[in-house]
C-alpha positions as CSV (number, residue, x, y, z in Angstrom):
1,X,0.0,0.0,0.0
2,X,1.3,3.3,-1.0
3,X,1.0,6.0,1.9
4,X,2.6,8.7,0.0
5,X,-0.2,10.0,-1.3
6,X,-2.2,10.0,1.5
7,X,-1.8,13.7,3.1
8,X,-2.3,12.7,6.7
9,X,1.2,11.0,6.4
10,X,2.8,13.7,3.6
11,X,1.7,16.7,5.1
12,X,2.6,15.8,8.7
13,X,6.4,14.5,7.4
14,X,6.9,17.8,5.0
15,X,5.6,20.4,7.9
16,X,8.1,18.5,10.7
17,X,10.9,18.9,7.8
18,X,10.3,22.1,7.5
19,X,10.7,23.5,11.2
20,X,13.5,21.1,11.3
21,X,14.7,23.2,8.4
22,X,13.6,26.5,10.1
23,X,15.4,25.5,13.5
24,X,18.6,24.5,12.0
25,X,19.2,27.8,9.9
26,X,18.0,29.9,13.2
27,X,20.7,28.0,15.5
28,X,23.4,28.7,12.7
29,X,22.6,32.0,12.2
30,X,21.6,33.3,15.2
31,X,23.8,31.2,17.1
32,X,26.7,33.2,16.0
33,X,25.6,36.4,17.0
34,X,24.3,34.9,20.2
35,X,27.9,33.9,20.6
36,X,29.5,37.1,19.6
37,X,27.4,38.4,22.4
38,X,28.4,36.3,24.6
39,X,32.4,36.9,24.0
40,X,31.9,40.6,25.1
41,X,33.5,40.6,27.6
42,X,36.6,38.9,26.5
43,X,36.7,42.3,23.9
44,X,37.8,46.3,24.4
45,X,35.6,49.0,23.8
46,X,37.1,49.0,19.9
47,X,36.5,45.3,19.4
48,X,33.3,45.5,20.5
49,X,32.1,48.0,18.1
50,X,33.7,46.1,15.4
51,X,32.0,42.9,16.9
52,X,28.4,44.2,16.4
53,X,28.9,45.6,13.3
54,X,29.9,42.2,12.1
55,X,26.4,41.0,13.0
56,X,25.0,44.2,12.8
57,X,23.1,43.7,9.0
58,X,21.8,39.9,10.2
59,X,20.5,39.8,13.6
60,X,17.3,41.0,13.0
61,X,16.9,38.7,9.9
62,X,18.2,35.9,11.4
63,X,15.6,35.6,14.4
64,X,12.8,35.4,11.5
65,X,13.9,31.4,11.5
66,X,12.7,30.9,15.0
67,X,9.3,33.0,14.5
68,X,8.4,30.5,11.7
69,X,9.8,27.3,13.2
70,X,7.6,28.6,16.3
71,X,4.8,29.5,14.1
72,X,5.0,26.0,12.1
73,X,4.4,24.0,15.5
74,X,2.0,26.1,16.5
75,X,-0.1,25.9,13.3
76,X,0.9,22.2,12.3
77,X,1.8,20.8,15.6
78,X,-0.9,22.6,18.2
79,X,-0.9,19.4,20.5
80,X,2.9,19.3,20.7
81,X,2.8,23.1,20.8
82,X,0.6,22.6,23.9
83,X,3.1,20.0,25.5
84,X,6.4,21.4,24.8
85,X,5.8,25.2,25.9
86,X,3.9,24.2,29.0
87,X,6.9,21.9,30.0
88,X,9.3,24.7,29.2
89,X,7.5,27.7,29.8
90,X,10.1,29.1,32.6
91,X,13.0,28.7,30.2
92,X,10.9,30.2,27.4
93,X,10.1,33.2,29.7
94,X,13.8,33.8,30.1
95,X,14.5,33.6,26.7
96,X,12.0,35.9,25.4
97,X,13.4,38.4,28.5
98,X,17.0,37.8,27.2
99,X,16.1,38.6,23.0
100,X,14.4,41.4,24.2
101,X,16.8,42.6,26.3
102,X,19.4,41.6,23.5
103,X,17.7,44.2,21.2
104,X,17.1,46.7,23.4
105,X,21.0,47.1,24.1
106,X,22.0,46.7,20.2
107,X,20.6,49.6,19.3
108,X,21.1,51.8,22.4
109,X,24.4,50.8,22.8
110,X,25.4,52.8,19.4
111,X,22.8,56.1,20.3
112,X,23.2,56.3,24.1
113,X,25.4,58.6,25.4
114,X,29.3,58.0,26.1
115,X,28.5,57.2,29.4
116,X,25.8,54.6,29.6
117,X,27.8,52.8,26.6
118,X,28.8,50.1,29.1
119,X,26.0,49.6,30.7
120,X,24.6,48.5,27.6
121,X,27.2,47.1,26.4
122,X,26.8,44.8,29.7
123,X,22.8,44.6,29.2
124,X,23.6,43.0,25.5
125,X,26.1,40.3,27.4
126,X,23.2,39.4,29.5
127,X,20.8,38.9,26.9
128,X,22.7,36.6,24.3
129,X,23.7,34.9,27.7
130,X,20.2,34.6,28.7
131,X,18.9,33.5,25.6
132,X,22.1,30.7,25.0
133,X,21.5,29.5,28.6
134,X,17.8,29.2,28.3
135,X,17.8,28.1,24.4
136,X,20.7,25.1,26.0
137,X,18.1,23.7,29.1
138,X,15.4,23.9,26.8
139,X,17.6,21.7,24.9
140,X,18.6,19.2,27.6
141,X,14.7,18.9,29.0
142,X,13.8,18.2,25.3
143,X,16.2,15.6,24.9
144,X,15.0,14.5,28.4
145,X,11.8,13.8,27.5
146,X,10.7,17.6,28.9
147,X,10.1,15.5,32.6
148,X,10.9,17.8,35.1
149,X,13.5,15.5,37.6
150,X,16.8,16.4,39.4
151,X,18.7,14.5,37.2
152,X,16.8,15.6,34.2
153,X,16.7,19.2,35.1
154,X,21.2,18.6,36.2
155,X,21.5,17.5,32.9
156,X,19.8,20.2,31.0
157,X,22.2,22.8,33.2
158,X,24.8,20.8,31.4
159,X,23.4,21.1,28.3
160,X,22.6,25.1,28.6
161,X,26.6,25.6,29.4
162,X,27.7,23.4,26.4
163,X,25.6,25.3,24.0
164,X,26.4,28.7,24.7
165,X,29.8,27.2,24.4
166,X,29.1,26.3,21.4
167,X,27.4,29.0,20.4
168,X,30.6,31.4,21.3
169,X,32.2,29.0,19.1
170,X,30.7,29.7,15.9
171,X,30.5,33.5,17.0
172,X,34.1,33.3,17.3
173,X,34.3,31.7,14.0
174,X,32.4,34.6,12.5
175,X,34.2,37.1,13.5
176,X,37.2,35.5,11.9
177,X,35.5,35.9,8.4
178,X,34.3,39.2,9.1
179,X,37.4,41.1,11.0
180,X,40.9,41.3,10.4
181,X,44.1,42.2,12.4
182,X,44.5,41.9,16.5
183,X,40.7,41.3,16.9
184,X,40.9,37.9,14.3
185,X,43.6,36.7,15.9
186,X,42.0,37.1,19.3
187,X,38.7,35.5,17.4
188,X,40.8,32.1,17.0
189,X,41.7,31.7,20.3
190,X,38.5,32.3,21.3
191,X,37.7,29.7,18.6
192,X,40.1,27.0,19.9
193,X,38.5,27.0,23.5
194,X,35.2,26.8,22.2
195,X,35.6,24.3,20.1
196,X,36.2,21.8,23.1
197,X,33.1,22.9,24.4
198,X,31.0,22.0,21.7
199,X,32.5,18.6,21.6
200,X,32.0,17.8,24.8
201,X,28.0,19.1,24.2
202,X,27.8,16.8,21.2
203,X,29.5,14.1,22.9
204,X,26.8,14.4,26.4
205,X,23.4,14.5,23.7
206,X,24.9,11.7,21.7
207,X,25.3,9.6,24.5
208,X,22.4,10.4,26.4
209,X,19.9,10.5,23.2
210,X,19.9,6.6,23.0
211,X,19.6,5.8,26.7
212,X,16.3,8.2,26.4
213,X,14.1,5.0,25.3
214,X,14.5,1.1,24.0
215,X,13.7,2.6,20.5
216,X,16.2,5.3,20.0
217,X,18.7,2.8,21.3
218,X,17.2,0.6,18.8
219,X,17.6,2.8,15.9
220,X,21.6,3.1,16.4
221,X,23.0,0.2,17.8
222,X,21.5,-2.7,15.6
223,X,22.6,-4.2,12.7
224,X,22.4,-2.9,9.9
225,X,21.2,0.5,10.9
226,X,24.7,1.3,13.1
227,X,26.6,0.3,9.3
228,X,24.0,2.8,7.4
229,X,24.4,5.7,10.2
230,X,28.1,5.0,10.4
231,X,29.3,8.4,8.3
232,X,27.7,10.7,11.1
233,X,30.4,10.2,13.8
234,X,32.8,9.4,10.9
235,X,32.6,12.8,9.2
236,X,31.6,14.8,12.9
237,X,35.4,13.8,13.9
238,X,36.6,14.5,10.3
239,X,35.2,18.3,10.6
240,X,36.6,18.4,14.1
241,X,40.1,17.7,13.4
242,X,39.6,19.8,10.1
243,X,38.5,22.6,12.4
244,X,41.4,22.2,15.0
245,X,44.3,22.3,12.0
246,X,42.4,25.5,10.5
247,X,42.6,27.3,13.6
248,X,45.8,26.1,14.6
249,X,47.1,27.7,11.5
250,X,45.1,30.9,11.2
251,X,45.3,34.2,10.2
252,X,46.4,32.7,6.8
253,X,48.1,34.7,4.5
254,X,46.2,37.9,2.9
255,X,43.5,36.6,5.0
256,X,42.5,33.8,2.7
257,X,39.9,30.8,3.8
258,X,39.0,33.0,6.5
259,X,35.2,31.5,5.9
260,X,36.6,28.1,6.0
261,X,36.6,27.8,10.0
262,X,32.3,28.9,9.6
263,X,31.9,27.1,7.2
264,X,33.1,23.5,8.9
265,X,31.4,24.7,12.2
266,X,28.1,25.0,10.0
267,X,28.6,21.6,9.0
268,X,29.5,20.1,12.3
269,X,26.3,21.8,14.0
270,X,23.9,20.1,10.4
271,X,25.3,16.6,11.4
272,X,24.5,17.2,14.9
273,X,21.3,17.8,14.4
274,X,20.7,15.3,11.8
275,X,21.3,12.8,14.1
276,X,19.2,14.3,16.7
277,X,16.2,14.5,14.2
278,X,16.5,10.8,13.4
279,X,16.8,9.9,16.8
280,X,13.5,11.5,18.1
281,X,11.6,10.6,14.4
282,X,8.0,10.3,14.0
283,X,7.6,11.7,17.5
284,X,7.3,16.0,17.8
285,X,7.6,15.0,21.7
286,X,9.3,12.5,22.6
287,X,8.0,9.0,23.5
288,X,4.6,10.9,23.8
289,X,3.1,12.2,19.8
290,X,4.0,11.6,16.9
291,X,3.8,14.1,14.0
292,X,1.0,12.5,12.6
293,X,-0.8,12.2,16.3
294,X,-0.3,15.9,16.6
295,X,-1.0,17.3,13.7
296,X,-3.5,19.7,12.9
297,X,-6.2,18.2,10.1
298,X,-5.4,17.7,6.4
299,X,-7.2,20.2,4.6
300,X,-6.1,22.9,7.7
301,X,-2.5,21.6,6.9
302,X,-2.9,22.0,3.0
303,X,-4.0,25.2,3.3
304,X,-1.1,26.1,5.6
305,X,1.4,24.8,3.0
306,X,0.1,27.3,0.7
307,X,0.6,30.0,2.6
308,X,3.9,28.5,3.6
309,X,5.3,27.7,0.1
310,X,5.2,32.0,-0.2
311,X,6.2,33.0,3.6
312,X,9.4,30.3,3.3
313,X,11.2,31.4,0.4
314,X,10.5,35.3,1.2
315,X,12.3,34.6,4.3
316,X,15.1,32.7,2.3
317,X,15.0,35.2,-0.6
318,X,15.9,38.1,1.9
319,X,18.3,36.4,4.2
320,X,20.5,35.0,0.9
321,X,20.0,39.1,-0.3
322,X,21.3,41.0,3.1
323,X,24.0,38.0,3.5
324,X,25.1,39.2,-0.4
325,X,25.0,42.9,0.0
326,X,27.0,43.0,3.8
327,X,29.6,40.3,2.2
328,X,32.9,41.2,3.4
329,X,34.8,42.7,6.3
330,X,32.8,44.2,8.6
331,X,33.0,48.0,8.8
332,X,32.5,50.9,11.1
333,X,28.7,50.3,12.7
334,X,27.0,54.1,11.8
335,X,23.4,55.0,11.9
336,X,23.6,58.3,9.9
């Protein structure tokens, strides 16, 4: 029997790929100017400027990707929607608290007067370290099975610290690509120490993920499935080691492959969360619904896709368009 055509299992599958899709790009993108928020206060008053005018053009754009994965559970998922913010809802208070805060300080921190430049400057730290910490134990209680226990709740602590870690990381790496000079090679050892701590939270969700349930265990330790999945580890290490030897090498000369460190981090973090999507597959929360369990009704969903297949590549259209135009070094940050 062919299921393919039958839209309660199409339209459930291409609406969980697509927030997959929209949470991916929003933890790449705004993950590295979450991170250069959190490296602040490594910087000096110079560095910083330079620092936020190398996210300055993207930031806004970049936390479009969470509105829509938000929006697309909401709309296609309203059971899981339900489950998953009532579990979270503390953590999702302090991130919304943090990404306002966040915004607040970006654009006050460049009109304030000279004087109350650090105390925004401070109030931005707080925000992207906010919203890492929070985005990181939502992470953890997900993974967790969103049960609030002690150990449950001490491993999604773990979890927030690796990800803003990690998230520092792939700031750091961006601001290799978009400076130059002292503040690039600062960037890369930033870069090296963060790398270890996105290892290590790779390395905690990988080997917590299969002990979650019996069928996640299932899905990577038996035969022939461990053979098939096999390149994920494989190629993780590869683009670890790769990363190392980059940075251990950088600034290279007239600044070339400065995109290369990025660019490898953005792989590492797809095959990270490739794995974690397979993992949890069909279910939207785990061990609890499925996709097709929560989803809303066909002909809601089909109309959703509609509007969907115009909202999606708008959103693509002008990220790909400001990422084009504001290609380059990063430049004084001016608002005249």
């Amino acid at each position: 029997m062919n299921t393919f055509g039958d839209p309660t299992v199409w339209l459930p599958f291409v609406f969980a790929a697509l927030m997959g899709l929209s949470i991916l790009i929003y933890v790449i993108l705004d993950g590295f100017d979450l991170g250069v928020g959190v490296l602040f206060p490594f910087a000096n008053e110079a560095e910083r400027d330079r620092m936020v005018s190398a996210i300055g053009p993207f930031w806004d754009a970049n936390e479009t990707w969470l509105v829509l994965a938000v929006g697309i559970l909401l709309v296609a998922f309203p059971a899981a929607h339900g489950a998953i913010l009532t579990a979270l809802y503390l953590p999702v208070a302090i991130m919304l608290v943090g990404l306002i805060l966040r915004g607040v300080a970006f654009e006050f921190r460049v009109k304030a007067p000279t004087p109350w430049k650090a105390t925004w400057n401070r109030a931005f730290f707080v925000g992207s370290l906010m919203t890492s910490l929070s985005q990181g134990f939502m992470l953890g209680m997900y993974v967790m099975g969103l049960t609030w226990t002690l150990p449950h709740v001490g491993f999604a602590l773990l979890t927030a610290v690796f990800l803003t870690v990690g998230y520092s990381f792939i700031g750091a790496t961006w601001v290799i690509h978009k400076t130059e000079g002292d503040l690039q090679r600062k960037a890369v050892d930033w870069a090296k120490g963060g790398i270890w701590g996105l290892v290590l939270g790779i390395g905690a969700i990988s080997a917590a993920t299969p002990y979650v349930s019996d069928r996640i265990f299932g899905k990577w330790f038996t035969w022939p499935e461990a053979l098939y999945l096999s390149p994920l580890p494989i190629l993780s290490g590869v683009l670890v080691v790769s990363l190392w030897l980059m940075l251990r090498r950088m600034p290279f000369a007239e600044d070339r492959y400065s995109w290369a460190p990025f660019a490898a981090a953005t792989g590492l973090w797809g095959l990270a969360f490739g794995g974690m999507a397979y993992s949890f597959y069909p279910y939207v929360v785990p061990e609890r619904l499925t996709i097709y369990e929560a989803a809303s009704a066909p002909e809601s969903l089909f109309i959703i896709l509609i509007g969907t297949c115009i909202v999606l590549p708008t959103i693509l259209g002008y990220t790909i368009l400001s990422y084009s135009i504001f290609r380059g070094k990063a430049t004084e940050l001016r608002y005249d």
